[in-house]
Phi, psi and omega in degrees: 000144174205159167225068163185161218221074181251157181276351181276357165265028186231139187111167180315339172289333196239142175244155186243129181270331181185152147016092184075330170280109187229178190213199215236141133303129156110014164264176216178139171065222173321305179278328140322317166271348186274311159337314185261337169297308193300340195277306225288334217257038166274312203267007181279160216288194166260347192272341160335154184192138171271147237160165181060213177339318171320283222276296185304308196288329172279325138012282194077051179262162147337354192339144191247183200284134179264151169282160198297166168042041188254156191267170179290179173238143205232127180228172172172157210281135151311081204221124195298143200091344164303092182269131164310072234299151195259038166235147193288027152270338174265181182201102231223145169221166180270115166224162205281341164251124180318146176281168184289132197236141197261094171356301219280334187262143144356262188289138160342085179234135179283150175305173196281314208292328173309328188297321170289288151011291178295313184292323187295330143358308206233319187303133172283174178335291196316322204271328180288323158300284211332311198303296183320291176328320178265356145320304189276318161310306181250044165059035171290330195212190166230165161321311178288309180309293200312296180293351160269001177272304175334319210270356173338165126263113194230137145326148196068337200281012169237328151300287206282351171245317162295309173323321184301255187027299196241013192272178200180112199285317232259343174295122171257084174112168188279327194266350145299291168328299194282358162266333162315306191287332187295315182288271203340297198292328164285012189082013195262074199325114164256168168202096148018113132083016151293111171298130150252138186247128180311188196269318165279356156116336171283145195294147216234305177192170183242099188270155187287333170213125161284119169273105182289139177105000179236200186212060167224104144264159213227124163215156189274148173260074173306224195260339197278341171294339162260039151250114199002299176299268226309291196308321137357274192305315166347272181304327173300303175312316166300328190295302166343293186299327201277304172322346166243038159059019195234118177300112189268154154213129171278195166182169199248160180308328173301314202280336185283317173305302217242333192228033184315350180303323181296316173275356126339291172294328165300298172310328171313273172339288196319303151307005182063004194283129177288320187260166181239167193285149177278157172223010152335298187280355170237015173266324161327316189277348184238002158294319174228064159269172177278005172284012149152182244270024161297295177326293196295323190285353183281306208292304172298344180270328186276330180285349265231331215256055127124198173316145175221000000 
């Protein structure tokens, strides 16, 4: 990796990321982009980081599908003699205190909750809870790193606070967070992560959300559910909840988008509700998220326009 347009970075060996910026040929994926991160953090200030979307995706945070081609993101201190970096690959913002930088990593990296912080600038709600959720599932930050980063006056701190509201540790995934929110946002009393247990006390299975006040859980099926072994396990498991009187009723990622009426409507039944639930406030909410592709074109026209 260099971030200089020296000749020993020139020829069939080297691919060019940018301006002064080559990276080794015949790298992919994961090693290519940690390549070119490891090139641009040559050219940042000492007070430099990578931070928002960068920073989340090195992480390993919850990410929703993004649109192409967005630049890395860059955060760093007002601090005099420091310049800023030019380039439309980057996307560099300024604060009057250097961001918080996470000791244990190779690269410039801001902390996670710094991370957040940052990413709430741009993320819409919907995308910006999963990211929480999954910080806190996978014990990257706490509640507390959060809420004192929140309380900043920071471009993001009232988004990252609002976000707070609804994050919830107990979530194992982004399409668990986004069925939760779906009931939440609609008005529909949820619980996480519940155990049931049998008439003797033995444990019977753990659903991903409970509609409290009912014998209805409601879970996301991903890709992994369609596999042998798993369904096996599936059905056995569902027979169990229904010998304890309690309804799984799953669902697949299309349908938490596209078809919330259905999951709506169960909790409705379940709850015994004559009227049915409006599903107005979470079709809102995933209109201008990154599920989709209105979203990902806001979210790439705000990031887009250079340095801020």
């Amino acid at each position: 990796m260099a971030a200089n347009g020296s000749r020993q970075c020139r020829g069939p060996a080297w691919v060019r990321a940018g301006q002064g910026v080559h990276i080794p040929a015949g790298l992919t994926g994961s090693a290519a982009y940690d390549a070119e991160l490891a090139a641009w953090a040559h050219l940042l200030p000492a007070s430099g980081v990578f931070t928002g979307l960068t920073a989340a995706r090195l992480h390993g945070l919850w990410l929703p599908s993004l649109p192409p081609g967005l630049p890395h993101f860059v955060a760093m201190g007002t601090v005099p003699g420091e310049v800023r970096p030019m380039r439309p690959q980057l996307h560099v913002v300024r604060h009057p205190t250097p961001p918080s930088r996470d000791p244990r990593r190779d690269l410039p990296l801001a902390t996670v909750a710094e991370t957040l912080l940052e990413t709430a600038r741009f993320l819409p709600l919907l995308d910006l809870v999963a990211l929480v959720d999954s910080a806190l599932q996978l014990r990257r930050t706490t509640l507390a790193e959060l809420a004192a980063v929140a309380g900043r006056r920071r471009r993001g701190a009232p988004a990252l606070r609002r976000a707070l509201g609804y994050a919830d540790a107990r979530s194992e995934s982004a399409w668990e967070t986004l069925l939760r929110m779906l009931h939440v946002v609609c008005g529909i009393e949820v619980e996480p992560q519940v155990e049931f247990f049998d008439e003797f006390g033995r444990f019977v299975a753990r659903a991903d959300l409970h509609v409290t006040g009912t014998r209805l859980v409601q879970e996301y099926d991903g890709a992994e559910h369609r596999t042998r072994e798993r369904q096996a396990h599936d059905l056995r498991r569902e027979r169990g909840l229904a010998d304890i009187g309690v309804t799984r009723r799953g669902y697949v990622a299309r349908e938490v988008l596209d078809q919330s009426h259905l999951i709506l409507g169960a909790a409705d039944r379940a709850l015994g509700r004559e009227s049915l639930t409006s599903a107005s406030p979470w079709l809102r909410l995933v209109a201008e998220s990154c599920y989709r592709p209105a979203g990902r074109r806001a979210l790439a026209a705000t990031v887009g326009q250079g340095p801020a």
